[in-house]
N, C-alpha and C positions, 0 to 999 in steps of 0.2 A: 877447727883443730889446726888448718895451715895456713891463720890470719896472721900470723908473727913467725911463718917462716924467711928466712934471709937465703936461704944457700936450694939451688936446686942440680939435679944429675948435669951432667957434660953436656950430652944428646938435646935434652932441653932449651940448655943454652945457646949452643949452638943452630936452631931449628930458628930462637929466637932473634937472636941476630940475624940469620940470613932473611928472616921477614922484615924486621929492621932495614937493611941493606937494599935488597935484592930490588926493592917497589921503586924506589928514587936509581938503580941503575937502567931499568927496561922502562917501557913505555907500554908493556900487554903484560895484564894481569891475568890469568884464566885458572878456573878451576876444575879437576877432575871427581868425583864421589867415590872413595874408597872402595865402597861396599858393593860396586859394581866391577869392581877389577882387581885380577888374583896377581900375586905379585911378579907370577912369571913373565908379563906383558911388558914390566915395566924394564928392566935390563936391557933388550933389544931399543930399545926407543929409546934408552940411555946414549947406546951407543949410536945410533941411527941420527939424532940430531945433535950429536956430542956440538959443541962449540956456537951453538947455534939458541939453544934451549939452556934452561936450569928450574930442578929436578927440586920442590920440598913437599915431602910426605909429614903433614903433622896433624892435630887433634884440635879440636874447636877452641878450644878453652887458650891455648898459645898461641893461636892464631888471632884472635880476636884482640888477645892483649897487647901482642905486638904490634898488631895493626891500629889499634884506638886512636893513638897518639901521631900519625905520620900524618904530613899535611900532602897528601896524595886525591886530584882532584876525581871525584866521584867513589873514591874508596870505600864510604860509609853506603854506599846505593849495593854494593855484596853484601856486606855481613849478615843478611837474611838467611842469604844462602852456605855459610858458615858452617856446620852441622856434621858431627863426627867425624871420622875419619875421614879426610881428604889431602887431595895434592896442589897445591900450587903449582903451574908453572909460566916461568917469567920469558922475556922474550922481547925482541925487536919485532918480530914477524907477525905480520896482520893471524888476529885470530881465526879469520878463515882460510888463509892459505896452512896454517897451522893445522887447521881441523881436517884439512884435505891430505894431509901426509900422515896426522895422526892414523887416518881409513885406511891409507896405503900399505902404513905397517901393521898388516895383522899378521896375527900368527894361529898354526894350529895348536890345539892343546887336547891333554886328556880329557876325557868325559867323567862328568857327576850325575849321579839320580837326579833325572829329572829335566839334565839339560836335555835341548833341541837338538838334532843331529843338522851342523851345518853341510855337511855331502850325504850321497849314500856310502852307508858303510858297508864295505865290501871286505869279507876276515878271507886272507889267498889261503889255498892250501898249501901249509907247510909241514914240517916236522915243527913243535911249539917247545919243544926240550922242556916241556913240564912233565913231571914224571906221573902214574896214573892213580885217582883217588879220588877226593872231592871232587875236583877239578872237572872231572870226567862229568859228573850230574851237572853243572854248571852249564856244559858244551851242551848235551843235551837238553835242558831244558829254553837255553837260549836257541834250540833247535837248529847248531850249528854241527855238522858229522862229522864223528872222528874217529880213530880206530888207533888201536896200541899198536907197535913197532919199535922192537929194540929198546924196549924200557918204556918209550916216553909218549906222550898223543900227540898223533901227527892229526891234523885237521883234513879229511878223505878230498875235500875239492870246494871249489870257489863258495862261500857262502854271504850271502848280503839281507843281516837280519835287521838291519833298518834301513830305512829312505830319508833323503832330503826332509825335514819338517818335521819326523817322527819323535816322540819322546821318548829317553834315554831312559831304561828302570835300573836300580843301581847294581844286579847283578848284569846284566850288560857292559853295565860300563867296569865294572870289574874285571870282566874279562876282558876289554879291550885294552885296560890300562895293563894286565898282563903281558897281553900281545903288542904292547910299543901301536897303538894304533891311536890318531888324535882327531876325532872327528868332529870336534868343536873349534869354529873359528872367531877367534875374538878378538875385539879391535879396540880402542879406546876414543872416546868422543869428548867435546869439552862440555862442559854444563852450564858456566856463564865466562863468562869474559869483558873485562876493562880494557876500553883503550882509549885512551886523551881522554876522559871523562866520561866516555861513551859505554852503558853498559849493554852489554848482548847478551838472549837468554841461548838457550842449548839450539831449538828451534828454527833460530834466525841463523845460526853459522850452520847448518846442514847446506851443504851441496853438490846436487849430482854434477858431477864433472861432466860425463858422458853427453849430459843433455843439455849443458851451458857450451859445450862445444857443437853439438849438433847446432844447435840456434845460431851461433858464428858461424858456422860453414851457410847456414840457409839463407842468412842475411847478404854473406859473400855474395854468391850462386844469385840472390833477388838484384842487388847492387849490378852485378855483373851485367844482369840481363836488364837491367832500365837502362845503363850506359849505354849499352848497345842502340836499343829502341829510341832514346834521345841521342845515338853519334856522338857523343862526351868523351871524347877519344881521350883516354887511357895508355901507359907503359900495358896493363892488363890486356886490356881489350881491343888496342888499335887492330893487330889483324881478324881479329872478327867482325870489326868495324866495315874494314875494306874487302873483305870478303862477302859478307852481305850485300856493299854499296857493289860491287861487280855482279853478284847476283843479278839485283835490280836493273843495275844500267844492261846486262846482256839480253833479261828480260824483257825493257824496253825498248830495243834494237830488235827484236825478233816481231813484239806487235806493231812494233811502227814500219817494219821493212827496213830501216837503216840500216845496209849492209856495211860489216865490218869483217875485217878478216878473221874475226872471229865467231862471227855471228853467218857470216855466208851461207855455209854447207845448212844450219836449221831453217834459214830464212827461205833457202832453196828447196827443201825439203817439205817446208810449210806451203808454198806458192803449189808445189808437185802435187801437193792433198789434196787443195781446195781447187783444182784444175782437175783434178779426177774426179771430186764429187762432185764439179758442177757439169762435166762429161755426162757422169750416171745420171742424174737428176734431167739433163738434155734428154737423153736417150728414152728416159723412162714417160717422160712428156709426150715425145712424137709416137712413142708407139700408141 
């Protein structure tokens, strides 16, 4: 029916062109999966990597067509992954420093039937300016206390009808989206990503920050301490170096008896011991 169309919407063409354009301006292709991310996610990240990023939300079918024809090297090693709804986003910046800001910005949101409670949900007691009816059986069966006052249900005191990991049933989360409460955290991750011809699947750009930085600190702290024990004196390490090497040398001074000004009073000290033990040890023989 639309083999001999000519003319298509604005939005279309436009979506079109920018996949045209956008692949010969960046050097990092990456893709997101629509169907894993609600639209409220994406505004903030808009503005969070504004000048930095560019943003195309389009549909398999103009993706694919836009893309056929560009002589963009490993281009054709995605379109596997192609598949309804998705987002492009283009970029200078390595895909995995990408993916570690993308984790950065999450945000909370309301809850749906079914989702996972990212915190425990803790409902405070308030006044909820809803006034009394349904509403009332809803509190209770979500086994949260409330009591009327002045028209409206106030919630009687602290109540936390889920924990961390629990699932969300959707009259819960009804009532929480009531109560301005967002206990679902949700973040955005890439799915594949191009860079110089290079493709990466979702997988391979995951990384915990926390524990690539532990490893640097450990390697430091290892380095640190070989420098030392081989003397490779360092800007880092020289006074540890010579604090050590004084250690030893005072140490040495004390068993060899070479009195220094500094080592006197122990060396004296030490003569004092071995002159009393060998006192006692005398004494204990003639008796």
């Amino acid at each position: 029916m639309h083999e001999n169309r000519t003319s298509y919407p604005k939005r279309k063409n436009q979506m079109y062109q920018q996949l045209q354009e956008l692949p010969k301006k960046y050097s990092v292709i990456s893709i997101i999966k629509m169907n894993k991310v609600r639209s409220a996610q994406i505004l903030p990240l808009r503005k969070a990597l504004k000048g930095e990023v560019e943003f195309v939300c389009v549909k398999d079918k103009i993706a694919l067509k836009a893309l056929e024809s560009l002589d963009v090297p490993g281009i054709k090693e995605i379109f596997a992954e192609i598949k309804g709804q998705i987002m492009f986003i283009f970029t200078n910046m390595s895909p995995f420093k990408l993916n570690v800001l993308l984790a950065k910005n999450k945000i909370m949101m309301a809850a749906r039937g079914g989702d996972v409670a990212s915190i425990d949900i803790v409902v405070p007691a308030k006044n909820t300016g809803i006034a009394p009816g349904p509403m009332l059986t809803e509190f209770k069966e979500a086994g949260i206390p409330t009591k009327i006052d002045q028209g409206t249900i106030w919630i009687a005191k602290d109540h936390t009808p889920a924990l961390k990991g629990d699932t969300i049933n959707e009259k819960l989360a009804s009532i929480l989206s009531k109560l301005d409460i967002k206990p679902i955290e949700a973040g955005i991750s890439l799915y594949v990503a191009l860079e110089d011809g290079l493709t990466y699947a979702e997988t391979e750009m995951r990384i915990d920050v926390e524990k690539v930085r532990e490893q640097f600190s450990q390697a430091h702290r290892e380095a640190i301490s070989l420098s030392i024990e081989a003397a490779y004196i360092t800007a880092d390490n020289i006074a540890q170096i010579l604090g050590k090497a004084s250690q030893h040398a005072r140490a040495l001074s004390v068993e060899s008896g070479f009195m220094t000004v500094e080592t006197r009073e122990q060396i004296l000290q030490k003569a004092h011991a071995q002159a009393e033990s060998v006192a006692k040890q005398a004494n204990y023989t003639s008796a």
